[in-house]
N, C-alpha and C positions, 0 to 999 in steps of 0.2 A: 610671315614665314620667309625664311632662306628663299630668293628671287630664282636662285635654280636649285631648287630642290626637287631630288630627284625618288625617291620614297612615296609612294603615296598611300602610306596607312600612317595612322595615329604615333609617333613616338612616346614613349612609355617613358618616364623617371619615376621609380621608386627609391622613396626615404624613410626609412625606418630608424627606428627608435624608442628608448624606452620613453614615457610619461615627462613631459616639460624637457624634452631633451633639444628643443628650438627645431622642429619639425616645421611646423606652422610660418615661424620666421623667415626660415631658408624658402620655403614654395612661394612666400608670398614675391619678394624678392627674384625669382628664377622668374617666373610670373611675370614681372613688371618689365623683366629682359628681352623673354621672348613674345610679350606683347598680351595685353589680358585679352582680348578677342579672339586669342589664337591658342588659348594654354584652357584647359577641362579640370580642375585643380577637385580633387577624391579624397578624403577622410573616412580611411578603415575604420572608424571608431562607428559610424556611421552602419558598420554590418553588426557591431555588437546585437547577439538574442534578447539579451536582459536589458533594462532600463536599469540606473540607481538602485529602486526600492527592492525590485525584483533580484538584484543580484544580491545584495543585504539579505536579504529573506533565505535566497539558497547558500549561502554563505561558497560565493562565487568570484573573481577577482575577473575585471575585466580583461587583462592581459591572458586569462587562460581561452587558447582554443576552442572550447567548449563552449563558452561564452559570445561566441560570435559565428556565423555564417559565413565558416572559410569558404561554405562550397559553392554557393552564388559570389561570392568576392571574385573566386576562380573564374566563376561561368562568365563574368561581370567584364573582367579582363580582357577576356578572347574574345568580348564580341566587340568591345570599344577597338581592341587592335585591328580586326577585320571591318571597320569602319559603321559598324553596328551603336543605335543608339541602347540606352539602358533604363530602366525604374530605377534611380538607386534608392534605400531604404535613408530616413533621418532619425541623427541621433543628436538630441538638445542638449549639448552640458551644459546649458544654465540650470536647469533643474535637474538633468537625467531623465528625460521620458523618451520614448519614440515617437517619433513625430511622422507627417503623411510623407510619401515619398516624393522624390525630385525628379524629372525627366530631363538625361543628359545624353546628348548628342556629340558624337566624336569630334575632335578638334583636330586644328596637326598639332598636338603636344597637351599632354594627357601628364599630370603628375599626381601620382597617389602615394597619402602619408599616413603613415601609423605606426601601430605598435607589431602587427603581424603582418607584413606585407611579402615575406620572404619565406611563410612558414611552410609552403610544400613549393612542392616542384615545378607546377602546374602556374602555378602565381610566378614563379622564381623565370622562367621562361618565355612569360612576355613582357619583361621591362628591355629594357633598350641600354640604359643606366641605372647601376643601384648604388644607392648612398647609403651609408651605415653613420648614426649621430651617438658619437660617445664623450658626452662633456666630462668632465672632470666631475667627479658622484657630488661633490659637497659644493660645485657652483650647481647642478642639476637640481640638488633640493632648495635650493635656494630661491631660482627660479620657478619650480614646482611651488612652493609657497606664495611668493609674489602672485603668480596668475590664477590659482586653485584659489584664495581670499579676494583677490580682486575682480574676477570673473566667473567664478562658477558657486559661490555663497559658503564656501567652508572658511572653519576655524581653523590657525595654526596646528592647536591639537588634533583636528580632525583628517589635518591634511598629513602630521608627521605618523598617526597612527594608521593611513591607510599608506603610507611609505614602507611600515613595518609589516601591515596585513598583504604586500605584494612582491617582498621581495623573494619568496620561494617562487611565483612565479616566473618575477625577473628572472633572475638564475636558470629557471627551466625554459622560457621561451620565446625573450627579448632577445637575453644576448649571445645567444648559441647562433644568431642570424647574421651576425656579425662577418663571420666565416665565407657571408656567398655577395658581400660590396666587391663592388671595383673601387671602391673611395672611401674611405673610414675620417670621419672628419672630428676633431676632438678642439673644442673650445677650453679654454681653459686660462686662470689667473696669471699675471707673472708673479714673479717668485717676491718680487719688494711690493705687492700689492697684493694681499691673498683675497681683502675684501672686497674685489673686482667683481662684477655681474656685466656691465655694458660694451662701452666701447673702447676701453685701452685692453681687453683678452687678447692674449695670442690663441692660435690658433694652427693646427697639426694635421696636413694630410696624407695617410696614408695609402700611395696609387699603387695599385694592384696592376699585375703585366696586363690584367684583362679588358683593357684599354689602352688605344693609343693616346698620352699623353701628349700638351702642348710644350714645343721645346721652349724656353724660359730663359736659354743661356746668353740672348742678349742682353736682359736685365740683372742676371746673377754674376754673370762676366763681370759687374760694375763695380765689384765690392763685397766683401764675407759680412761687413758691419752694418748693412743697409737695411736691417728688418729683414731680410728675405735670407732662408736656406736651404738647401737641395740638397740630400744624399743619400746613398745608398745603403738600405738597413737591412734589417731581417724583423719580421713581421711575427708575433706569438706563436705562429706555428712552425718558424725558423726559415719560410719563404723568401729568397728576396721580395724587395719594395722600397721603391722608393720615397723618401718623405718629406713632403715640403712644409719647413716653419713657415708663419707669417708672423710677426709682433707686431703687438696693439699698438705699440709708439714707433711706428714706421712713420717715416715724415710723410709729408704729403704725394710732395714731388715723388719720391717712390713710388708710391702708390698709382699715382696717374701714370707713373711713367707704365708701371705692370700693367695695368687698366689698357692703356692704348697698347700695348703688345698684343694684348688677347685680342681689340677687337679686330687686330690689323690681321689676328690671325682666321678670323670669321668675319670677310669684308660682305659675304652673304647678306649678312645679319647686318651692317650697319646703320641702318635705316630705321632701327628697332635701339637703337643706342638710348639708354635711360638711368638716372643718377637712383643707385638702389642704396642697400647699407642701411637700411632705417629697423629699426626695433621698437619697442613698447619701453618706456623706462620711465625716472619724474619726469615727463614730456619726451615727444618725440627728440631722437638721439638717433646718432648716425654712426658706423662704425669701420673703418677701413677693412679688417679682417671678414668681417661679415659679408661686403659687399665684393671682396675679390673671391671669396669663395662661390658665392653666389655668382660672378662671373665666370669662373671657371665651368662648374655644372652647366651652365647657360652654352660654353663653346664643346659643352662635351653632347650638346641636346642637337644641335647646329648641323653640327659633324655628323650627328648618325641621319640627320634629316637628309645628308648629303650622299647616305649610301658608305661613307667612309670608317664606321665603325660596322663591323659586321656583330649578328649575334644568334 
């Protein structure tokens, strides 16, 4: 942890997202940042009521509400923030069954990932930072396919028709969540490579005022053409926001150069300095955009350890 860190409860990152949306990638990564002995890493899927067969049976879509134990997720929250340990419940998606539960003990930095992490208020209240993942729909099924076949036993067909069997849920309460990030993060192909899934994505974040942002402008200062860009938008609900591109084909040097900005800007944290950007693909694969975003969430977890983001 941060050498002066001044906070002494659990800091909170919530990432939400719909199914295959690189949830899992991004924690693992922030993880490796701020140190695995020191990060409690939580999977909402894990409160789901029903197993696989069982929601089959009730003809239930794991993304609905109903479907899961918001209200210990809730209870689950406020005691990890108050330094309280937990039972958490297990949910196997190799098969889909429930499995016995885990006993977890507060950390300093607690990240919980899922599909409903955002869905009341109570939840919404004790994260510190919330991430909102919205890849581009047609890279997200593509990965949903890759990982649903290769790790959890479905068929393509099986996987594109519970894409179909879920998306009135989506719509009703994935991405209505969208609304309460401070950081809206969207992966996505570039335009001369649509069939992009790894490491040349760019990558889009949308910083919400609800966060103090790290200033950038001695690396953006250096060039418009550098892979890197900064400006000021308006967001779907006409809000200011700021938006920073990344492109997949940033040169290296860029790269490192941003990389060392950040951590110069959390010299706390250097001690904890680790080469992330790694993903699942034909063998492990490394990716610039992945790993400075993943950087960034990392100086935003630092910061609040610091007392310096309030919430």
């Amino acid at each position: 942890m941060p050498k002066n860190r001044v906070v002494d409860r659990p800091i909170i990152l919530g990432i939400v997202g719909d199914s295959a949306a690189g949830k899992t990638t991004l924690t693992a990564g922030i993880a490796a940042i701020l140190g695995q002995d020191r990060v409690a890493c939580i999977c909402s899927d894990d409160y789901h009521r029903y197993g696989r067969k069982e929601r089959a049976e009730r003809k239930i879509t794991a993304l609905h509400p109903d479907c899961n134990y918001i209200d210990i997720l809730e209870q689950h929250l406020r005691l990890l923030r108050q330094n309280q340990p937990v039972l958490k419940p297990v949910y196997d998606h190799r098969d889909g069954s429930l499995a016995a539960p885990e006993y977890v003990a507060p950390k300093p930095y607690i990240i919980v990932e899922g599909l409903l992490g955002y869905h009341t208020r109570a939840m919404r209240d004790c994260y510190d930072v919330k991430l909102y993942l919205e890849p581009e729909e047609e890279l997200r099924i593509r990965w949903k396919i890759q990982r649903d076949m290769g790790k959890r036993g479905y068929t393509r067909e099986q996987v594109l028709a519970q894409i179909k069997d879920r998306e009135h849920d989506t719509q009703a309460f994935i991405r209505p969540q969208r609304t309460f990030a401070d950081i809206v993060i969207s992966f996505y192909p570039p335009e001369d490579h649509a069939e992009e899934t790894g490491s040349q994505l760019n990558v889009r974040h949308i910083l919400r005022p609800t966060l103090p942002h790290p200033d950038l402008s001695p690396i953006l200062d250096r060039g418009t053409n550098s892979g890197l860009h900064l400006e000021l938008s308006r967001d779907t609900d006409g809000k200011p926001v700021d938006v920073l591109e990344i492109r997949g084909d940033i040169a290296r040097g860029r790269a490192e150069r941003l990389e060392n900005l950040l951590w110069s800007l959390i010299p706390e944290a250097s001690h904890l300095r680790a080469n992330v950007g790694a993903f699942d693909g034909s063998g492990p694969q490394m990716s610039h955009t992945l790993a400075l975003t993943q950087l960034l969430i990392a100086y935003h977890m630092v910061k609040a350890a610091m007392g310096e983001h309030a919430i």
